[in-house]
N, C-alpha and C positions, 0 to 999 in steps of 0.2 A: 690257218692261223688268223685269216683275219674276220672269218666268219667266228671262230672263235670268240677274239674282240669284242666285234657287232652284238653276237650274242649276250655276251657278260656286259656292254654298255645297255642293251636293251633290258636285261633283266635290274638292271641297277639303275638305269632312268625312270622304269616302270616302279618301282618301290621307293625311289624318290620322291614320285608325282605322288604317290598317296602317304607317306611314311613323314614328308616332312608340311606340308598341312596341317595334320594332325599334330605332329611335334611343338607349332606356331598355337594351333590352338590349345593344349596342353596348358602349354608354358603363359601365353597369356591368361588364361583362367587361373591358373597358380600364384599369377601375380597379381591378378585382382583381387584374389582370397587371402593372400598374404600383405599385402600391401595396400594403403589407404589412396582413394582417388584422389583428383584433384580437387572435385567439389570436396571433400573432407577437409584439404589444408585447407581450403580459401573461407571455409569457415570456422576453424582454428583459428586461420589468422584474423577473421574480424574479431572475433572472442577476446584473442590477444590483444589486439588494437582497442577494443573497449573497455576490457581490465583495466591495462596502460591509462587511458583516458579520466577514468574513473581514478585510479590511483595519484594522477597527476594532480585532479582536484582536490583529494584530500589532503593530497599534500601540499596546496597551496592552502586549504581551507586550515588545516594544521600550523600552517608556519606564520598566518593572519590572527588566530588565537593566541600562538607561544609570542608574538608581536604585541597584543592587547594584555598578555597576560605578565610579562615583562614589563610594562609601562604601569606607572602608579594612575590610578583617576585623576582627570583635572577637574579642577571645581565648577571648567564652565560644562563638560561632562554627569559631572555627582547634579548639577542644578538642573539639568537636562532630565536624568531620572527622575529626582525629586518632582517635579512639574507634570513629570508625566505620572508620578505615584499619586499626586494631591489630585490631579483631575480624575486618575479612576476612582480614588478614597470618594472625590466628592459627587462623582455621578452614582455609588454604592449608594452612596447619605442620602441621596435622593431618594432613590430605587426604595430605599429602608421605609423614608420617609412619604413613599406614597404606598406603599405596603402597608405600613401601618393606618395609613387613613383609612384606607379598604376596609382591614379586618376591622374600625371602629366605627364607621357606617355599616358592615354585615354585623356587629355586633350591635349596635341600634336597632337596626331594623330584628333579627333576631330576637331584642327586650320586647319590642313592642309588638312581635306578634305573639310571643310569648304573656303577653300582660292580658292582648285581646281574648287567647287562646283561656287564660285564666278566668277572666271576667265570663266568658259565655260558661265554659265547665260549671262557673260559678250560681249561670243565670238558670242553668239545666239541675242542679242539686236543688237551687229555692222554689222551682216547679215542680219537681218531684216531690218536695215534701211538702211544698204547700196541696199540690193535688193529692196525697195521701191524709192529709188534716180535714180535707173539706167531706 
């Protein structure tokens, strides 16, 4: 009987040692294919954390506008733009106003090579046809 035992403890130790090893490594492969690591949440959760972060901004940046947008302009506000509108109007005026120099000095110079350009075409027809007269 109690070799018996022995026997059935040694056949059932021996299939233990190799049976449940393999069980462990099964089962954890199974759970790695089915189930997300932990590097997976931790970046999920910065993801999460950054969304949030981003979303918290907008939603102060949102409630700073429906703030300015709820409020009427004050006049020292409207005097603020205005000021700032008349100095870009007047740096424009400038900009215009040396634009246009430009194009009236290259339109100068332009006449007058064009005047030069005329005078000589001019001086090349009265030789041609005075050398054809003689």
């Amino acid at each position: 009987m109690q070799d018996n035992w022995f026997s059935w403890f040694t056949v059932v130790y021996q299939l233990s040692v190799v049976a449940i090893p393999i069980a462990i490594a099964v089962g954890t492969l199974w759970l790695r294919a089915n189930y997300p690591s932990r590097q997976d949440f931790e970046r999920l959760s910065a993801s999460i954390t950054g969304v949030a972060d981003r979303a918290t901004a907008i939603e102060t940046r949102l409630s700073h506008l429906e703030a300015d947008d709820n409020q009427p302009p004050t006049r020292l506000t409207l005097m603020e733009e205005m000021a700032g509108l008349s100095s870009r109007l007047a740096g424009l005026e400038a900009t215009i106003e040396s634009d246009r120099r430009t194009v009236e000095r290259h339109f100068t110079a332009l006449e007058a090579q064009m005047r030069t350009l005329n005078q000589y075409l001019h001086t090349l027809v009265e030789r041609a046809v005075q050398g054809d007269h003689s």
